[in-house]
N, C-alpha and C positions, 0 to 999 in steps of 0.2 A: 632339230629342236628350234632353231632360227626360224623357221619356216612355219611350225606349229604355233610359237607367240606370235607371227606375227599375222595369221592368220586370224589368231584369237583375238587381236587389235583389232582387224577387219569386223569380225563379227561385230564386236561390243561397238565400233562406232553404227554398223549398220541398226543395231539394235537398240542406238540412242535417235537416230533420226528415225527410226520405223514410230519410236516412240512417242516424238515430236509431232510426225505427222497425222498421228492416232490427235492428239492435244489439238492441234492445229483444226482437225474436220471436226472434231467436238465445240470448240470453241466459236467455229463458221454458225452454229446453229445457234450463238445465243441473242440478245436483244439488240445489240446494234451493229450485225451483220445485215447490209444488205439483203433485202427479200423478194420474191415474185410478188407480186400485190393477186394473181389469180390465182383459186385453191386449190388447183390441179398444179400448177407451176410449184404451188408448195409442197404438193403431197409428192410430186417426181422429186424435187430436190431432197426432201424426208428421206426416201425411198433412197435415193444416189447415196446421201449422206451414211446413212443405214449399211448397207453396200460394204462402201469405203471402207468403214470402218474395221466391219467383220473380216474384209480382206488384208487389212492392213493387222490388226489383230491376230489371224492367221500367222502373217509374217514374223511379228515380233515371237511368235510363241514358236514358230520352227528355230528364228535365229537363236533366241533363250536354250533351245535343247542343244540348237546345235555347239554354241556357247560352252555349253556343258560339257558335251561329249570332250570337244575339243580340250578342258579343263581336266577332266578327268584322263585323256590321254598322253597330256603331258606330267600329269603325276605318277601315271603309269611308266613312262618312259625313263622319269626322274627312278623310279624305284629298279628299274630293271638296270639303271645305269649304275647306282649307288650298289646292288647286289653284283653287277660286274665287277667293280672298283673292288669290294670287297674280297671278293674268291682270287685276284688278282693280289690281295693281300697277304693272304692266306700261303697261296702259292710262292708268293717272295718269301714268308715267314720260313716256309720248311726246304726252299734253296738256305736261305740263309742256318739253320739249323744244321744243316748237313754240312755247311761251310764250315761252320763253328768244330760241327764233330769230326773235321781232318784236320784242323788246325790245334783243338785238344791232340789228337793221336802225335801229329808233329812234333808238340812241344814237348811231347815228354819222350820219343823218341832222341828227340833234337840236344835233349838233355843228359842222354847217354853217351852217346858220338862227342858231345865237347866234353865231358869228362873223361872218357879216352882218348882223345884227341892233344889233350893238354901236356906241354913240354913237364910234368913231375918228374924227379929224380925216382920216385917209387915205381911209377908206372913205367919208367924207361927201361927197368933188367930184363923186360922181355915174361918176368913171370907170370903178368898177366893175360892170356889170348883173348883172342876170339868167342872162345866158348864165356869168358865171361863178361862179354860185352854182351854177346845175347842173353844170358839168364838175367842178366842185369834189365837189360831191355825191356824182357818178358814181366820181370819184376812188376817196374814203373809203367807197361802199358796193362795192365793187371790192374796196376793201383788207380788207374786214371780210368777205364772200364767202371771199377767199383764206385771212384765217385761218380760218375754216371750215372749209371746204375741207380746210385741213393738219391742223388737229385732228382731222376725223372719217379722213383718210386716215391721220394716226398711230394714233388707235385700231383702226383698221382691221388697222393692221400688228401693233400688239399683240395684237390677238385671234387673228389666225392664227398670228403666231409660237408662243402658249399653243396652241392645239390644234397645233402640231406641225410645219405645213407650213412649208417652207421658204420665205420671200419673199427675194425677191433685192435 
């Protein structure tokens, strides 16, 4: 991208002196430029000046495209880079979501284990097992599933409601 502005620079100065120079053989021809005094001497200079100009004209109008191209390429580039940036968003977005949806599973795991884990006098006579630390578990990873579950089916609904369609 460095490269492409600064070639753009290149362009636009050459296409300010192409410009100049176009001014410049235009302005040789007016009344107090120096002249051939013979009218062949005048019509060659005419002719040269004629010439010049159309050639020089030429130039400006190649470096104008080329100008262009090169403007339009770095808008192009700009767009391809901003769409990369983006899908690189996107992709963080749903690491991160899935990050979220172990660390939801975690905590409510995490939540069962310290409540068996805890010195109670209740929980100490042993009548609690194993078996009910998992039904317990299953419970609240159950519970935590469901909110799930209704959060992405609310958003769900939001999203279609925004684009239009009807949900019932």
């Amino acid at each position: 991208m460095p490269n492409q502005k600064s070639v753009k620079q290149i362009l636009y100065q050459h296409l300010q002196k192409t410009k100049r120079t176009i001014e410049s053989i235009k302005n040789a021809r007016g009344p107090r430029w120096p002249k051939d005094s013979s009218e062949s001497g005048q019509r060659k200079s005419t002719v040269a000046a004629e010439l010049l100009i159309q050639d020089y004209a030429y130039l400006h109008s190649r470096a104008t495209t080329l100008l262009q191209r090169t403007t339009e390429a770095i808008t192009e580039l700009n767009s391809s880079l901003s769409i990369l940036e983006a899908q690189r968003a996107i992709e963080q977005t749903q690491r991160m979501g899935k990050l979220t949806f172990l660390a939801f599973m975690f905590v409510a795991l995490s939540f069962t284990t310290s409540f068996f884990g805890m010195n109670v006098n209740e929980l100490k006579g042993g009548t609690l097992g194993i078996k009910y630390w998992g039904a317990l578990s299953i419970l609240v990873l159950g519970a935590a599933l469901a909110m799930i579950y209704l959060d992405l089916i609310g958003a769900s609904l939001m999203l279609w409601r925004k684009c239009g369609i009807k949900v019932r």
